[in-house]
N, C-alpha and C positions, 0 to 999 in steps of 0.2 A: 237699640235693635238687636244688638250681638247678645246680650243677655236672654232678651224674649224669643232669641231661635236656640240660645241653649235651650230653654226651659223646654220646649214646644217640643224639639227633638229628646229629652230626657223623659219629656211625657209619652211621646210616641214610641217609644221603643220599651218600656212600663210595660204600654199596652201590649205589644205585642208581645212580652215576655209570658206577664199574666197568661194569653191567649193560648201558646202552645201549654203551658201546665196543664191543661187538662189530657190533651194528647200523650203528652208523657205519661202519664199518671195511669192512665186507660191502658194503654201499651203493655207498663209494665207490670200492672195487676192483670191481666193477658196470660203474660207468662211466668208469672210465678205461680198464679193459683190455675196455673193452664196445666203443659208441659212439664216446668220444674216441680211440682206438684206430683205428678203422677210418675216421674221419676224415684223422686223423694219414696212416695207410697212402694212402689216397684221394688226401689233397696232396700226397703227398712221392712217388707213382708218375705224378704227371701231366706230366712232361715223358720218361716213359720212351718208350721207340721198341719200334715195330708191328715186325714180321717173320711172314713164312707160318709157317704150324705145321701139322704133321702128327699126326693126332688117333689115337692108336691105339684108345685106348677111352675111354668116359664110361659113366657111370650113375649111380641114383640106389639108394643103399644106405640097409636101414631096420633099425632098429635096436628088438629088441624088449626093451621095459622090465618092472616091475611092473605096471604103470596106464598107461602108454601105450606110443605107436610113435612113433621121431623117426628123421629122413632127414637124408644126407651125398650131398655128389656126389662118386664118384672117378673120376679120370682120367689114362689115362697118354699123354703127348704129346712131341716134339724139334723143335725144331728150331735153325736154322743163324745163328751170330751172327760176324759179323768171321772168314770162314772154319772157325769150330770148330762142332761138333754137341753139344747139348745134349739132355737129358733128366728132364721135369719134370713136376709132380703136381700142384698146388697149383691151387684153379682160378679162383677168388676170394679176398676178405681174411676169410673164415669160416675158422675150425678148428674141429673137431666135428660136434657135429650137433644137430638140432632140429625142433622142428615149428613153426615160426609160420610160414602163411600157406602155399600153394602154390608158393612160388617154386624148392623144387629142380624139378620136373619141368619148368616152363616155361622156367627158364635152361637144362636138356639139351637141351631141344625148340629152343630158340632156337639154342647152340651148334652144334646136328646140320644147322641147317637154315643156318649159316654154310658147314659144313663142306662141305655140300651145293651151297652155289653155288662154291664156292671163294675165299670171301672169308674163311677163317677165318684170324685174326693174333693174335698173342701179344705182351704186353706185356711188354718185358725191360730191366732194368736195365743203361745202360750201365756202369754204375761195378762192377758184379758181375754179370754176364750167369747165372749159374746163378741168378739169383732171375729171376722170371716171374709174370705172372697170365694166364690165360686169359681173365677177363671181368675191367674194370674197374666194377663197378655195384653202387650203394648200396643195403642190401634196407632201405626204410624201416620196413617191420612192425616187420621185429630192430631196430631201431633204436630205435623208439619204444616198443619192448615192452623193451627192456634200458635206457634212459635211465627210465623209467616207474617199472620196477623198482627201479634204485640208488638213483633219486630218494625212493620211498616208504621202502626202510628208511635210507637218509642220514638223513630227514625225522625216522623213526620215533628213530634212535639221537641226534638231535638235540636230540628234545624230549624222549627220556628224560635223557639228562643235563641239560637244562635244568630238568627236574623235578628234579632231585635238588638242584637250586643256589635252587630257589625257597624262600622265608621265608616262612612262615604268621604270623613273629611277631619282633616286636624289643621296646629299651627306646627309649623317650621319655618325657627327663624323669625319666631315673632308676625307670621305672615299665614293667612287662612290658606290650605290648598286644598282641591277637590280629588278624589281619584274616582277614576272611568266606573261604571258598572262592573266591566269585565273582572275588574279586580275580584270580586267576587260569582261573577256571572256562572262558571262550569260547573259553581257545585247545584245549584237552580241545574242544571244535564243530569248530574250526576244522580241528584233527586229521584226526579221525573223518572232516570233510568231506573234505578231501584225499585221505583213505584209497579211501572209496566212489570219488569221481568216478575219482582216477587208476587203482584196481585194474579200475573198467567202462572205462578209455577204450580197449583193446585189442577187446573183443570190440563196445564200441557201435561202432566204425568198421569191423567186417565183417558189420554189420545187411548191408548191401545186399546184399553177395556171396551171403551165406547165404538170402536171402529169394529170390534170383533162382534159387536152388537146392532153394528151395520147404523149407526149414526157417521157419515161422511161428513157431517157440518161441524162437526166438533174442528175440525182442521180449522175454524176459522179462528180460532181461539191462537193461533199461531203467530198473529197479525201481532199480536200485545207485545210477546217477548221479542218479535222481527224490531218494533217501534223503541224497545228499550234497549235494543243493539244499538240502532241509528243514534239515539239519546246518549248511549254512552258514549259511538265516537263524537256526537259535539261535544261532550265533554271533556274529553283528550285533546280535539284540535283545538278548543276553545282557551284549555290553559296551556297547551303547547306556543299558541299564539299571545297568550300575555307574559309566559316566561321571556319570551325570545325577546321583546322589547322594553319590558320592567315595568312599573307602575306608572310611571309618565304622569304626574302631578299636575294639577292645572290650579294656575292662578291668576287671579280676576283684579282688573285694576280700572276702574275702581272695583272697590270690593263691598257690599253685592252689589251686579248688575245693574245701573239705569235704566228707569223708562221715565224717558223725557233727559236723558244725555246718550251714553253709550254705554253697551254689552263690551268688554274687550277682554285681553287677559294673551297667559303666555303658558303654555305645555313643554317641560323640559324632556328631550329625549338626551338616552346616554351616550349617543356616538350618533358621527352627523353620517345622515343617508343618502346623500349626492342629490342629486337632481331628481324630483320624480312629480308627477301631477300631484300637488296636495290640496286639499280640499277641508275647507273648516266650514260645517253649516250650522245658522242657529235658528230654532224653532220655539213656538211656543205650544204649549200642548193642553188641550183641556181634555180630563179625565171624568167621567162620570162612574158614579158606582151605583143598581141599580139594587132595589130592596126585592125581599117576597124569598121565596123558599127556591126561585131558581134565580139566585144573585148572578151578576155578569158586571164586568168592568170593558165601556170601552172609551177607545181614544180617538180625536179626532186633531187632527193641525190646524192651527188658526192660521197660524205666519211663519216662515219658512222662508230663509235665504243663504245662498252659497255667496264663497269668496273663496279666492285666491289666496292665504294666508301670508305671511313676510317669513322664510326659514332664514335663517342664521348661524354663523357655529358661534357658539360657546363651550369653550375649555375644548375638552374632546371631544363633545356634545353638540348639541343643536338645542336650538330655542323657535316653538313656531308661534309668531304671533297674528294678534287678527282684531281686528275692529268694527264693528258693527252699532249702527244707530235704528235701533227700531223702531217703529209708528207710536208715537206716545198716546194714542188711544187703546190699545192692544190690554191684557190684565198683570199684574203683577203675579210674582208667586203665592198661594197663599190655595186657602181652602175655605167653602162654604155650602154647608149641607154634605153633601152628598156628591159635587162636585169639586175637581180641583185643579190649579191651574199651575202647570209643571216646566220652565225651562230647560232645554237641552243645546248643548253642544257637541258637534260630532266631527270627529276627524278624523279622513281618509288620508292613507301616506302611499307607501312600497307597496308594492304587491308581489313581492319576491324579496327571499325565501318564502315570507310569510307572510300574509294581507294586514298590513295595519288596519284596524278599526277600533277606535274609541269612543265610548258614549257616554257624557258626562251630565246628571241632572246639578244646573246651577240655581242660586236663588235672585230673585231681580226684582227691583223694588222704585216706588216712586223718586224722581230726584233729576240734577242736573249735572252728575258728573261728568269728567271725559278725561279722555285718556287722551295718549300720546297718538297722534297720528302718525298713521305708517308712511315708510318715506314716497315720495310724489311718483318717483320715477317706477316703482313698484308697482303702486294702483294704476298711474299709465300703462303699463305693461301689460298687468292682468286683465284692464276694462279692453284694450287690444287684441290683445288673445281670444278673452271673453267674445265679444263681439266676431274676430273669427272662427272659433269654433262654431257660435252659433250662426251664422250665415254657413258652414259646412254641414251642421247638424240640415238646417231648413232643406237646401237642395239635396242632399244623400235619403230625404224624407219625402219631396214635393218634386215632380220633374218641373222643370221652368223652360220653357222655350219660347223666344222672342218668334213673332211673325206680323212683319214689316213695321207696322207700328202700333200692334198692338199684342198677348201675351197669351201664351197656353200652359193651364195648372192643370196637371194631374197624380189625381192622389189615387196611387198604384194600389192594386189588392193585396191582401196579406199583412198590409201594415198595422200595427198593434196587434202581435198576433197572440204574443202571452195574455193582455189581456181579454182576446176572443177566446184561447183554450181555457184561460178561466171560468166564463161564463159560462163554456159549452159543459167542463167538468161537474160546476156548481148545477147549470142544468137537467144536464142526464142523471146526477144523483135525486134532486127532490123531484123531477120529473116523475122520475122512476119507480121513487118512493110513494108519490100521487097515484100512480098507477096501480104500484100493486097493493098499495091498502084497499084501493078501490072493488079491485075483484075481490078480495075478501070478505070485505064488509057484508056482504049481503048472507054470510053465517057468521059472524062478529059481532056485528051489533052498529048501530049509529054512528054512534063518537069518529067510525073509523072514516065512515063520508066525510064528517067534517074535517077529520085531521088530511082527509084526501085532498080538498078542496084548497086548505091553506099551502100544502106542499106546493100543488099543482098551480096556484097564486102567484109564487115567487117561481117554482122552476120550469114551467114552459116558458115565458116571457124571457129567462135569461136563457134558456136553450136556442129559442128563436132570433135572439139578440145577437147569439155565439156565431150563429151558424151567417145571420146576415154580415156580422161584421169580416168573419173572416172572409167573406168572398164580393165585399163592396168593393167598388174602386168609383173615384167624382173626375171628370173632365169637364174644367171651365175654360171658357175662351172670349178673353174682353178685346172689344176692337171699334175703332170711331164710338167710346164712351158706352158700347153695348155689350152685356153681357149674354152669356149662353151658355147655359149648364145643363149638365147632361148627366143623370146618374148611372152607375153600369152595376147589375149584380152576374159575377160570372161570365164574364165578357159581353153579356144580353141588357142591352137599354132600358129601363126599366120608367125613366119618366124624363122632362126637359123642362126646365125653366128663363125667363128673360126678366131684363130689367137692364138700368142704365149705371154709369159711374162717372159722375164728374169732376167729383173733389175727393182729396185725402181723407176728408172725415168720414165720411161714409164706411170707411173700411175697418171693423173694427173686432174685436177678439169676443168671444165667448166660450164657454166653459165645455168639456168633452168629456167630464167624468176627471175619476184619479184613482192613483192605486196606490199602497202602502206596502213597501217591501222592507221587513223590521222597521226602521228609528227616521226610513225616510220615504218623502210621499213623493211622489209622480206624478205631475199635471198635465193633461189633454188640452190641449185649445184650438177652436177651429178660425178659421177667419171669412167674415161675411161681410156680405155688402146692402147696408142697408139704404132702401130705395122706395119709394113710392108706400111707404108704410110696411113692408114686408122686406124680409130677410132672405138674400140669396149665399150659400155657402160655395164659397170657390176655392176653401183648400181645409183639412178636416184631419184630426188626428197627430197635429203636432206636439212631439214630447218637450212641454217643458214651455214656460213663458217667455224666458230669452230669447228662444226657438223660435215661438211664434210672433214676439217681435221682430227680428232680425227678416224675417221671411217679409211682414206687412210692410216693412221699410224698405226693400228691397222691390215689392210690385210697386209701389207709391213713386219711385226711384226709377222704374221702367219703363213705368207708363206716363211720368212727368206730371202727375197730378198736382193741383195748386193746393 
């Protein structure tokens, strides 16, 4: 198997190498035949000789595309060199044509109004008098718009093949270890940054022009290089925060991963950090990658569990360990089609000076191995803690009040409120979006209805989703086996339901959505009581499944249910 994930990884990163050469390659045929180019032309014309020229014509020719218009100047002019007559085209060191900036029509304007005093002269090679320039003058727009350019994808084919040569993993010691993402993670910032600022630096430098021209919306163009500021500092904190704690290796024992024994394994830090909540979770992840001209990657979590890790000192050091046995029907690592199936483990430490965070993709394979079990007194410890923090989490989330022998749940307004502002955000953008395509369409054309429609599909539903959730609040009240629920929006009743509860089982979890903040997911679950064929909800919005068990063991416990 060690053999067939060399090969696999030797083929994969081939690929990607292959893949950025063309980016390279594009980049820097950019700017040599860009920029360095008309450099080159620029110095090696500067000792050529003036002579009068006779302009027969100039203009400015436009050229109409798919999606835009781009401008050439042609012109046809002679003149007289060491007695012979010449005749010539050429008017600058441009061939083609293009739009950046207004400079064809002000170099005609300029040239016509030479021609006009009689000072108009041609620069001509003595060493080959049939070559000539009419203007010797640097357009620095094109300049900084084509250096800008080669520069970004040289940059782009750069660091793809520098990805492709980067190691998530070697032996030391005879022994496989993993290192985190992060270890390379801030140049992925640093990218990104580069991308935004250098793609805005063309249009933030004709702010002025445009604004004197009473275009106000150019400012939006702002948003790009504000985005590759932000991008830069994660890039700074991002490696500020792996310097400060060093590459922290992970190794897997067994090695790879079981499914159908145990995930386990051990991360060396260099100096031990006292006491702090650490947190080791591991995940399975399925990646899909979609085809067609607008490709998109996304992820979804299958499985997902926290633990308590075992820290230790070692030398001067710490050792954090962790053992985990996952569901032997879940997938191994591996890929097919278009989809792929990625383990992670992730681990939270200090959060002072600096946030520990680590993310390690591991490989996990069918098999029966297992590891060393962590010591007893440990997992007792942590399943205790565990246990109360989630009975704190439930009641800091659910108000619980006992009345006489039977209970009252009320699930307060406001709660989940990040993800109500999300919805409301996501809302008021495609809502908004729906709407104003909508008033235009009717001088636009069709398409715009339809694209109004599918906006307006997804963002009224989560705007009204946003707006209900932030201001729901549920008051259940179970008493002699009867329940009574009463929903509130905004302090105002909105509807009331019954039904009965006789036994524990009846009370049971369902799903309240989830959310994904980076490498780790957030699960909702509400708790209902299912009864006469129908489902009554008596507590809604619990983060987390521990949560929401801790809390249904705790009614079940109150109410003395069999």
């Amino acid at each position: 198997m060690s053999a067939a994930r060399s090969s696999a990884k030797k083929k994969k990163s081939g690929r990607i190498i292959w893949f950025g050469i063309p980016f390279l390659l594009a980049g820097l045929g950019v700017i040599i035949f860009g920029p360095l180019a008309t450099f080159y032309e620029h110095f090696n014309s500067s000792e050529w000789e003036r002579v009068p020229v006779h302009l027969s014509d100039i203009r400015v020719e436009s050229h109409q595309g798919d999606d835009s218009t781009t401008y050439s100047i042609e012109a046809n002019y002679s003149y007289q060199y060491r007695g012979q007559r010449y005749a010539a085209s050429r008017v600058g060191y441009d061939v083609g044509n293009d739009n950046i900036g207004n400079d064809h029509h002000s170099i005609v304007g300029d040239i016509r109004r030479q021609q006009a005093r009689g000072t108009l002269r041609a620069w001509v090679n003595p060493d080959a008098p049939h070559e000539s320039y009419l203007l010797r003058q640097l357009r620095w727009k094109k300049i900084l718009f084509m250096g800008l350019f080669g520069l970004i994808f040289s940059v782009a084919g750069g660091g793809i093949m520098l990805a492709g040569k980067l190691r998530t993993g070697e032996k030391v010691n005879g022994k496989e270890v993993i290192y985190s993402s992060e270890r390379h993670g801030f140049w992925l910032f640093a990218f990104m940054a580069f991308m935004f600022i250098g793609i805005s630096l063309p249009p933030v430098l004709a702010i002025v022009d445009e604004i004197r021209k009473g275009n106000w919306l150019i400012l939006v163009v702002l948003l790009f290089p504000l985005a590759g500021i932000w991008l830069a500092y994660m890039a700074w904190k991002s490696r500020r925060d792996w310097k400060f704690y060093g590459p922290l290796p992970l190794t897997l024992t067994p090695f790879p991963g079981q499914l159908g024994g145990d995930v386990a394994g051990q991360i060396d830090l260099p100096n031990w950090y006292g006491e702090c909540a650490w947190r080791v979770t591991l995940q399975c992840v399925r990646i899909v990658t979609s085809s067609g001209k607008n490709s998109s990657t996304r992820e979804s979590i299958l499985w997902q569990k926290d633990q308590a890790p075992h820290v230790v000192a070692q030398g001067v050091g710490s050792a954090v360990r962790f053992v985990f046995t996952p569901p032997p029907d879940l997938s191994v690592t591996g890929k097919s089609g278009r989809e792929r199936i990625e383990w992670r483990v992730s681990l939270l430490g200090p959060k002072t000076p600096v946030p520990l965070e680590r993310t390690y993709s591991i490989p996990v394979e069918l098999g029966d191995g297992k590891a060393r079990a962590l010591p007893t007194e440990h997992v007792a410890r942590s399943e205790k803690q565990a246990l109360f923090e989630s009975i704190s989490a439930a009641a800091d989330q659910i108000d619980v009040q006992q009345l006489g022998d039977g209970l009252r749940l009320y699930s307060r307004v406001g709660r989940n409120a990040s993800m109500a502002l999300v919805l409301l955000v996501m809302g008021v953008v495609f809502s908004g979006a729906s709407i104003g395509m909508g008033m235009v369409a009717a001088e636009e054309g069709f398409m715009l209805y339809v694209m109004s429609f599918f906006f307006g599909l997804f963002g009224f539903p989560m705007f009204f989703g946003g707006v209900f959730m932030a201001g729901r609040a549920l008051e259940a009240r179970v008493s002699a086996q009867q329940v009574d629920i009463v929903r509130y929006w905004g302090g105002r009743a909105l509807w009331r339901r019954h039904g009965s509860l006789q036994r524990a089982d009846q009370l049971i979890l369902t799903s309240g959505g989830s959310s994904t903040s980076g490498n780790r997911k957030t699960e909702y679950f509400h708790i209902e009581v299912s009864c006469e064929g129908k489902k009554l909800r008596i507590a809604e919005g619990l983060v987390g499944r521990e949560v929401a068990e801790a809390m249904r063991d705790n009614v079940i416990r109150l109410l003395r249910l069999p």
